[in-house]
Backbone as ProteinMPNN parsed JSONL, in Angstrom:
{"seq_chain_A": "XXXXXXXXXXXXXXXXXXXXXXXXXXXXXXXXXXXXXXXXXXXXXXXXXXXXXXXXXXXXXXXXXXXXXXXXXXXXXXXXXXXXXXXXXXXXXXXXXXXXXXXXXXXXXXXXXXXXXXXXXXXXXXXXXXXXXXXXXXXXX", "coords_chain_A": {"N_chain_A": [[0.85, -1.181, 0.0], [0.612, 2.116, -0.902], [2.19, 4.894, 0.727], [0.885, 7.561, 0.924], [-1.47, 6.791, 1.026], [-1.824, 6.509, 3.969], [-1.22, 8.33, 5.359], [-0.715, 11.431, 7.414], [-2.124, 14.639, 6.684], [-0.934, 18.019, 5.532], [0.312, 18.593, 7.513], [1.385, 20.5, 10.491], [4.115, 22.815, 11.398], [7.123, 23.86, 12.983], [9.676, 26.61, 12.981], [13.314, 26.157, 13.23], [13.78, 28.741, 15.032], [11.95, 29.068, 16.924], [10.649, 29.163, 19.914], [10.897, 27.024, 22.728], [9.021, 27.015, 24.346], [7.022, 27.964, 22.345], [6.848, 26.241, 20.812], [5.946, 23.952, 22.646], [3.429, 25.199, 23.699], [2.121, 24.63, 20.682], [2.124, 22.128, 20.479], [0.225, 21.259, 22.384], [-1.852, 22.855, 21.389], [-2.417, 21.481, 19.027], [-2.878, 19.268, 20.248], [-0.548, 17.187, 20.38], [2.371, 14.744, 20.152], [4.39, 15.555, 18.941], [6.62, 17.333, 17.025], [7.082, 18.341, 13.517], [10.335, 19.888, 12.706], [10.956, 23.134, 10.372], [12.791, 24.794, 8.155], [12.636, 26.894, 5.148], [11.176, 24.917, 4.451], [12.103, 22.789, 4.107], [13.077, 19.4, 5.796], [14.243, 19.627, 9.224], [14.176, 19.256, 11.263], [13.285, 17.111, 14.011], [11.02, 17.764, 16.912], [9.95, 16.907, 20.111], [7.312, 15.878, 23.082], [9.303, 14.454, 24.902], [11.808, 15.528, 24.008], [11.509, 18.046, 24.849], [11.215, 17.67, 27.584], [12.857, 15.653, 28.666], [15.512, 17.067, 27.699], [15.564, 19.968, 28.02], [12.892, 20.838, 29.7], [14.483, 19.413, 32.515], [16.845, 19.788, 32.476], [16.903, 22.287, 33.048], [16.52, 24.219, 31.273], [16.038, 27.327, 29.822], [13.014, 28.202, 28.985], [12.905, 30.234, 26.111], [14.567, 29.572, 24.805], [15.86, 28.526, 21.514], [14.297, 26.384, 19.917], [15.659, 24.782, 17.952], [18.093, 23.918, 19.451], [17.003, 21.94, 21.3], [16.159, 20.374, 19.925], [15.902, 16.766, 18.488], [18.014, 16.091, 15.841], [18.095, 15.585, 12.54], [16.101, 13.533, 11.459], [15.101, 10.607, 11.422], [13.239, 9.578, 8.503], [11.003, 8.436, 5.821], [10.245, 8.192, 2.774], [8.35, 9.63, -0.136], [8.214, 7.411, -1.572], [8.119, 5.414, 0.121], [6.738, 2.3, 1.415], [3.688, 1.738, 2.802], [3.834, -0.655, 4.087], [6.914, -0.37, 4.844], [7.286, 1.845, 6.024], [6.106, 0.622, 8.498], [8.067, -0.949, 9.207], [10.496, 0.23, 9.573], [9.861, 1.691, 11.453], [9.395, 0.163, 13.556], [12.14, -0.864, 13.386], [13.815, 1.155, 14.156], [12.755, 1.99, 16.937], [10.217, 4.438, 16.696], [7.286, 6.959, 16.851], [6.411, 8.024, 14.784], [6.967, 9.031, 11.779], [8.428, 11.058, 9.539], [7.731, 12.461, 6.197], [9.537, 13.0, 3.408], [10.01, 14.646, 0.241], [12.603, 15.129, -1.559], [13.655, 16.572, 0.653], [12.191, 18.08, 1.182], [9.551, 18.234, 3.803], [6.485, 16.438, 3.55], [4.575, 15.198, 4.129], [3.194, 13.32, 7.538], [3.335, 10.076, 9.001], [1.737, 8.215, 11.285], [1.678, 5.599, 14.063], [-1.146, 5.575, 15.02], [-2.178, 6.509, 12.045], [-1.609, 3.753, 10.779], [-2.656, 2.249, 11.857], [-5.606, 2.569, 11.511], [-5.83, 2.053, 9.575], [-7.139, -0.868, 7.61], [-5.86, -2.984, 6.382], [-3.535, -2.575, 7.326], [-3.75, -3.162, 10.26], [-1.988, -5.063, 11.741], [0.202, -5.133, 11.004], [0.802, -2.455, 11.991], [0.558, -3.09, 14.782], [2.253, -5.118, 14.985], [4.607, -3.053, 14.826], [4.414, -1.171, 16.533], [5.004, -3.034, 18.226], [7.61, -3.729, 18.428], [8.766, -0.771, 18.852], [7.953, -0.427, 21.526], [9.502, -2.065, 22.998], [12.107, -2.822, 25.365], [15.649, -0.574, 24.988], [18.785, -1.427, 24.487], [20.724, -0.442, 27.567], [22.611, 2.048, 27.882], [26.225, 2.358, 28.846]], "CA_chain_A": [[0.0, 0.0, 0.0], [1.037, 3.272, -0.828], [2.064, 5.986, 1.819], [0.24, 8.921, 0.572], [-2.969, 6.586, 1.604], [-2.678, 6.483, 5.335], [-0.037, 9.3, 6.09], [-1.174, 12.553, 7.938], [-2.042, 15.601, 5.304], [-1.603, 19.206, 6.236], [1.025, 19.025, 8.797], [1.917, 22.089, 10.797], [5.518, 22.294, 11.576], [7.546, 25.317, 13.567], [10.959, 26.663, 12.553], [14.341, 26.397, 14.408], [14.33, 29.536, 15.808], [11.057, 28.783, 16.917], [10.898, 28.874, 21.001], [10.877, 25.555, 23.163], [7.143, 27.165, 24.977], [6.118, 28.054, 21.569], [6.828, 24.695, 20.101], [4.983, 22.998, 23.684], [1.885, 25.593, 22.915], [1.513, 24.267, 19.646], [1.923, 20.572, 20.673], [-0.572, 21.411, 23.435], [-3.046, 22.939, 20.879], [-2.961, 20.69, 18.18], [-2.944, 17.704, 20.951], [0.201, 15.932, 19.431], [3.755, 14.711, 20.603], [5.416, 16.069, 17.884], [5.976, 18.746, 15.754], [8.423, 18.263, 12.748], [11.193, 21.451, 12.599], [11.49, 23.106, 8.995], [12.935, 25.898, 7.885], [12.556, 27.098, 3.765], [9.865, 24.476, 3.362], [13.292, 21.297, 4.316], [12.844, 18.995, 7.401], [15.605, 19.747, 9.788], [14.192, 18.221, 13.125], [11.614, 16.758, 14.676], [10.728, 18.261, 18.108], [9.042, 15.802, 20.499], [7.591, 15.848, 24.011], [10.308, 13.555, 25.292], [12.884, 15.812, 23.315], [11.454, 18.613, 25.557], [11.253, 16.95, 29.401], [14.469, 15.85, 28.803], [16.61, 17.829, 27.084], [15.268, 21.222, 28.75], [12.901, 21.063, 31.684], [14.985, 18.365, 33.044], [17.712, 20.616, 32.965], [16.783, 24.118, 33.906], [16.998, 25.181, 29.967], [14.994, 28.627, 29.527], [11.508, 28.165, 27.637], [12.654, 31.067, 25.715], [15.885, 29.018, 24.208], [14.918, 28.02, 20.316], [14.096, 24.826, 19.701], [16.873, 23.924, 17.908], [18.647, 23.659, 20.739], [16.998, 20.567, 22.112], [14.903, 19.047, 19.428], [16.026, 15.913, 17.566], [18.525, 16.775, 14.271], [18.518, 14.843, 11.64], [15.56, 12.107, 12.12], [14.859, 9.352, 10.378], [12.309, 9.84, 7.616], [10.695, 7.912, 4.645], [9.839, 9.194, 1.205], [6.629, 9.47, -0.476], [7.959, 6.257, -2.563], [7.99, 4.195, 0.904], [5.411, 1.98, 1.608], [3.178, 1.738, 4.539], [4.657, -1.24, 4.965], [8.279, -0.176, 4.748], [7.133, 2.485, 7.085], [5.76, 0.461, 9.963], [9.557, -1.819, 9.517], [11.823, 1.177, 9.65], [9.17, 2.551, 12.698], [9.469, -0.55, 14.733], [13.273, -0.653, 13.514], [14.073, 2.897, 14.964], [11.843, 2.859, 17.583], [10.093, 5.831, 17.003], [5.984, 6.724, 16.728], [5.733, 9.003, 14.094], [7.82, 9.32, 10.718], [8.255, 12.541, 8.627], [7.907, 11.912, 4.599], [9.99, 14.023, 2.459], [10.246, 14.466, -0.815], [13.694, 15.698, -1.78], [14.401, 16.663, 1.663], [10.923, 18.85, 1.947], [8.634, 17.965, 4.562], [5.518, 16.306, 2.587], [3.363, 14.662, 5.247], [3.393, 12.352, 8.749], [2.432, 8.613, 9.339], [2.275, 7.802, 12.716], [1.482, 4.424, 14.262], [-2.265, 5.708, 14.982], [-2.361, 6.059, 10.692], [-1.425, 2.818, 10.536], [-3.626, 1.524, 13.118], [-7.357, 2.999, 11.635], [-5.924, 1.101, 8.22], [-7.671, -2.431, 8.277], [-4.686, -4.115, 6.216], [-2.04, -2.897, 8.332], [-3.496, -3.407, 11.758], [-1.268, -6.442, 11.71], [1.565, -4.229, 10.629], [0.741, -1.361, 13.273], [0.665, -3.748, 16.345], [4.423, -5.525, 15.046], [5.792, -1.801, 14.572], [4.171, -1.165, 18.294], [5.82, -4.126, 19.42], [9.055, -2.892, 18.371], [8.603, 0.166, 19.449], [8.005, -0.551, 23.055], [10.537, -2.992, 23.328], [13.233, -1.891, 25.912], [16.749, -0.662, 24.23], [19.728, -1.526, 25.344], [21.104, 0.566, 28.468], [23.94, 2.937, 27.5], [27.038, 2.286, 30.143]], "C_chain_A": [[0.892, 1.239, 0.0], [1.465, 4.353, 0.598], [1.161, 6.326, 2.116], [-1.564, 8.046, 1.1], [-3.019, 6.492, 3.304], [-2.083, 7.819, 6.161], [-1.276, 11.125, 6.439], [-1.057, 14.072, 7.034], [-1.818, 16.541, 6.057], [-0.584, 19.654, 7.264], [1.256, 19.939, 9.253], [3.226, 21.531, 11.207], [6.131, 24.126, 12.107], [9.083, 25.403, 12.907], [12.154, 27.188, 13.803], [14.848, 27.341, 15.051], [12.699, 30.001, 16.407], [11.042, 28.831, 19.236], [10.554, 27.908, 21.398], [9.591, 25.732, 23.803], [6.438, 27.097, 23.696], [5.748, 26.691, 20.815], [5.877, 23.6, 21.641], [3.6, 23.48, 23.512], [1.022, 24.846, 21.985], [1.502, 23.072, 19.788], [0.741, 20.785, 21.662], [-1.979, 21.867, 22.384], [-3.588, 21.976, 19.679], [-2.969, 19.094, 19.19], [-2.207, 16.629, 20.385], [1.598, 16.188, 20.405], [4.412, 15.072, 20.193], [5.609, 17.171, 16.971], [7.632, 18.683, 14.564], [8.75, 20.391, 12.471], [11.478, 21.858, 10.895], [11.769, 24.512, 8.855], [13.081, 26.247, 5.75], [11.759, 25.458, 3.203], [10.943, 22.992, 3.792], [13.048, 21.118, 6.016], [14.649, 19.268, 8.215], [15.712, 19.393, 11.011], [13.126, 17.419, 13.053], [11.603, 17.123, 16.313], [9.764, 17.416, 18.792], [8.513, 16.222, 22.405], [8.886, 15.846, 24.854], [11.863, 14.469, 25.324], [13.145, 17.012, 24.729], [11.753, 18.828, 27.16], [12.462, 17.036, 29.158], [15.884, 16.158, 28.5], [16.624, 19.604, 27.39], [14.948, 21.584, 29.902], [13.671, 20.023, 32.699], [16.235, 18.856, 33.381], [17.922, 21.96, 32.951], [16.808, 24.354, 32.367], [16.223, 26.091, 30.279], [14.274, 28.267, 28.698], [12.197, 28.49, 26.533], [13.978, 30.605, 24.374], [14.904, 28.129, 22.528], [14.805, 26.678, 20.537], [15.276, 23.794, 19.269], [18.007, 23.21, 18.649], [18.437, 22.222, 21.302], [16.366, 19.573, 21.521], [15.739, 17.814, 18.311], [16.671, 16.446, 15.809], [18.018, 15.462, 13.691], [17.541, 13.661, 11.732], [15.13, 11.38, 11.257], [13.637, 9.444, 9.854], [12.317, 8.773, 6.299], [10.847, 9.06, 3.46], [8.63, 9.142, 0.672], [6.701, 8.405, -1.634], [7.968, 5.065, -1.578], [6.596, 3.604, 1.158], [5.015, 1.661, 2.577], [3.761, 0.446, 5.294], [6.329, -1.091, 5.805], [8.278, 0.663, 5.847], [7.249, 2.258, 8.269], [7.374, 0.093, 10.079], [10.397, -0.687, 9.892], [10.836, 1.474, 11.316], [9.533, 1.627, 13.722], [11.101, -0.848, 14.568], [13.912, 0.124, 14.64], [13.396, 3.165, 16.117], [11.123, 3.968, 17.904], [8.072, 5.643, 16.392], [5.745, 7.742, 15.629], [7.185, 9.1, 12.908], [7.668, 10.54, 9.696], [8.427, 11.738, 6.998], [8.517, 12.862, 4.048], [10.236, 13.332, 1.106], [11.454, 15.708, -1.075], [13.69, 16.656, -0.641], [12.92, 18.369, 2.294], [10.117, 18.075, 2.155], [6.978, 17.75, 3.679], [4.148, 16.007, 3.682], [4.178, 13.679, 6.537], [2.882, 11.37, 8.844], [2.719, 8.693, 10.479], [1.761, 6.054, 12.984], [-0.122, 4.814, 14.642], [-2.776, 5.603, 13.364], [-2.376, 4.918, 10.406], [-2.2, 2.156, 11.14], [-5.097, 1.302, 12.632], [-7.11, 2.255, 10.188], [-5.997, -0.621, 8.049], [-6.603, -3.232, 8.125], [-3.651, -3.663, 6.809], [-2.467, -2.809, 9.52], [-2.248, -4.196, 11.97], [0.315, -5.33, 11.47], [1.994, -2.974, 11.613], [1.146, -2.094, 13.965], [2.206, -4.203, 16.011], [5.053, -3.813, 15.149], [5.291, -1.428, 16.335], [5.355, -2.063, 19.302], [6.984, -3.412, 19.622], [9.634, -2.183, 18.915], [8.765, 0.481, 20.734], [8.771, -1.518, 23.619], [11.937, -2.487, 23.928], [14.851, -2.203, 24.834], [18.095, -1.224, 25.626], [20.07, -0.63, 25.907], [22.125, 0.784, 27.603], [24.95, 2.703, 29.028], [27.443, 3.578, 30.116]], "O_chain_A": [[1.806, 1.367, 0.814], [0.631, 4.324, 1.503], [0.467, 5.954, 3.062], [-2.565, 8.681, 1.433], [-4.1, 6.412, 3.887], [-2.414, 8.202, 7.284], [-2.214, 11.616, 5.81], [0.05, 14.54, 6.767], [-2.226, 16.447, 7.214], [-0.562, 20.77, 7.784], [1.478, 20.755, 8.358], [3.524, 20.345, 11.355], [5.696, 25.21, 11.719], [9.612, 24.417, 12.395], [12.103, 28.004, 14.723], [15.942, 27.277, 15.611], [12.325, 31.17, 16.32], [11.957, 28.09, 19.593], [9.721, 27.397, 20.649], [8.911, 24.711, 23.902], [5.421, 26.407, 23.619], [4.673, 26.27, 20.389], [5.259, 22.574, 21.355], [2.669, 22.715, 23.261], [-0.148, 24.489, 22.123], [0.633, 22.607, 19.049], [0.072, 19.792, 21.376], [-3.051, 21.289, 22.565], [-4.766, 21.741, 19.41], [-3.069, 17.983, 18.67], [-2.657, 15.553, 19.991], [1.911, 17.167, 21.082], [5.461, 15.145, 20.832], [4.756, 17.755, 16.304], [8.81, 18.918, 14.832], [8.1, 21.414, 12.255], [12.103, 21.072, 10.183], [11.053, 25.362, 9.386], [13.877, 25.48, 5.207], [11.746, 24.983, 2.067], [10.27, 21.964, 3.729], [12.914, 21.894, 6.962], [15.785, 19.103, 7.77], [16.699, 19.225, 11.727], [12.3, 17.168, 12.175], [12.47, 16.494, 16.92], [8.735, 17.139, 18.176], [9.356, 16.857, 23.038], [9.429, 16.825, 25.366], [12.767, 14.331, 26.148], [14.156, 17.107, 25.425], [12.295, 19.758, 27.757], [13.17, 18.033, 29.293], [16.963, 15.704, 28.88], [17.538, 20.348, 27.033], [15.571, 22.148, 30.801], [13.192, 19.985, 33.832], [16.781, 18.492, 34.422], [18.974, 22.592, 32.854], [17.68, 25.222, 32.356], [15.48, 25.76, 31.204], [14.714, 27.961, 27.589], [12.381, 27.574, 25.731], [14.185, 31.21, 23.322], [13.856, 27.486, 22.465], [15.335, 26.044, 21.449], [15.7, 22.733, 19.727], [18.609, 22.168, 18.391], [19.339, 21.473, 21.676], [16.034, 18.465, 21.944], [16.145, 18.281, 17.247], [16.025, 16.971, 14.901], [17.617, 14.489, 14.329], [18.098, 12.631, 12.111], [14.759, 11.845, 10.18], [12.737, 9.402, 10.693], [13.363, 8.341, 5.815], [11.318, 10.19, 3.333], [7.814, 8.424, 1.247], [5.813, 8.281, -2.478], [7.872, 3.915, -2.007], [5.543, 4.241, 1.124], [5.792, 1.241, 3.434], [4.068, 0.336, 6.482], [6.731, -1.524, 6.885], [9.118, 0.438, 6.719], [7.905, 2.885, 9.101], [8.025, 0.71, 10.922], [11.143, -0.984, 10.825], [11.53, 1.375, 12.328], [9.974, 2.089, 14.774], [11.594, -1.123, 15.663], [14.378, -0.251, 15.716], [13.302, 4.333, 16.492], [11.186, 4.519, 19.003], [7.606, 4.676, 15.789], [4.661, 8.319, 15.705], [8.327, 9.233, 13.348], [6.586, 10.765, 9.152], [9.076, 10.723, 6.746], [7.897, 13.912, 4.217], [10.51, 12.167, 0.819], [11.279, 16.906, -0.852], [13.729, 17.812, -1.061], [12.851, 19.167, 3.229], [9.719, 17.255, 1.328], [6.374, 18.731, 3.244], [3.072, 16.587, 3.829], [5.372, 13.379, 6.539], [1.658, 11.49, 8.797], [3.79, 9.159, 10.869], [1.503, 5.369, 11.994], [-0.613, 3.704, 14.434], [-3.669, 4.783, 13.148], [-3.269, 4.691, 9.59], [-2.374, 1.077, 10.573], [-5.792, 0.355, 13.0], [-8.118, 1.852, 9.607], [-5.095, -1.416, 8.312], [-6.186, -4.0, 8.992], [-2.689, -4.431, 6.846], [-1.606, -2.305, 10.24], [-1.398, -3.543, 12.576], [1.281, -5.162, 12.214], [3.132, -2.616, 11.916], [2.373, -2.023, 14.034], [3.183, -3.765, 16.618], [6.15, -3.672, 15.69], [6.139, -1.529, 17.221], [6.051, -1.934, 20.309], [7.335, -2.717, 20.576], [10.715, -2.39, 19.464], [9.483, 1.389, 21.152], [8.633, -1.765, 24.817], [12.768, -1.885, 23.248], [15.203, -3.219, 24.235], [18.206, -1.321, 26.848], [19.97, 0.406, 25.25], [22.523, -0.004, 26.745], [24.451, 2.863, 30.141], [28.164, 4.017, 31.011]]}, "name": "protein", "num_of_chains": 1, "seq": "XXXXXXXXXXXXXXXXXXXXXXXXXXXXXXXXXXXXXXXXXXXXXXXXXXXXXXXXXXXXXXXXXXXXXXXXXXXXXXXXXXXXXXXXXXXXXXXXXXXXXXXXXXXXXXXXXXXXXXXXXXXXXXXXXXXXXXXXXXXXX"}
């Protein structure tokens, strides 16, 4: 199955000089964990709860500090020629709940593991990339 059929249209997305409240606002109003970082239209982060707790309030950062600062460089993304399956494998690969799509390195759309979930033929494909997902990593010494 194609991407472009279960992936998230429309995305909003903040830019890296973007503040670390303004980027929790907007996760707070659109009710999401994530917010991919772009600047001239190209993905250049992904900004996450997680990224936030502990890479800021966890250590005294200032709200007021951009985003770039603490959000996720460089994150692992499909293309709009991957397929939902290829998706969930790299998702439960990488452990991660949400994948950015670019096309030539601009931000196109989002699958997350809820997309994948409300699509009948990849339940089966959601729940393994879940598994994955929640499967503890190895400790770091």
């Amino acid at each position: 199955m194609k991407i472009e059929k279960v992936m998230t249209k429309n995305v909003e997305f903040c830019s890296p000089d973007s503040t670390i409240h303004d980027v929790a606002a907007k996760m707070r109003e659109l009710d999401v964990g994530a917010i991919p970082i772009c600047e001239n239209n190209q993905l250049k982060g992904m900004a996450t709860d997680r990224d936030i707790v502990l890479k800021a309030v966890a250590k005294n950062v200032s709200l007021d500090t951009p985003i770039s600062e603490v959000m996720t460089k460089d994150p692992v993304r499909g293309t709009i020629h991957t397929t939902a399956q290829e998706a969930a494998d790299l998702m439960a690969d990488v452990q991660i709940r949400r994948l950015p799509i670019v096309d030539d390195g601009k931000l196109m759309e989002i699958v997350s593991l809820g997309d994948l979930a409300v699509t009948e033929q990849l339940d089966v494909e959601a729940g393994e990339a879940l598994e994955g997902i929640s499967a503890p990593s190895e400790r770091k010494a």
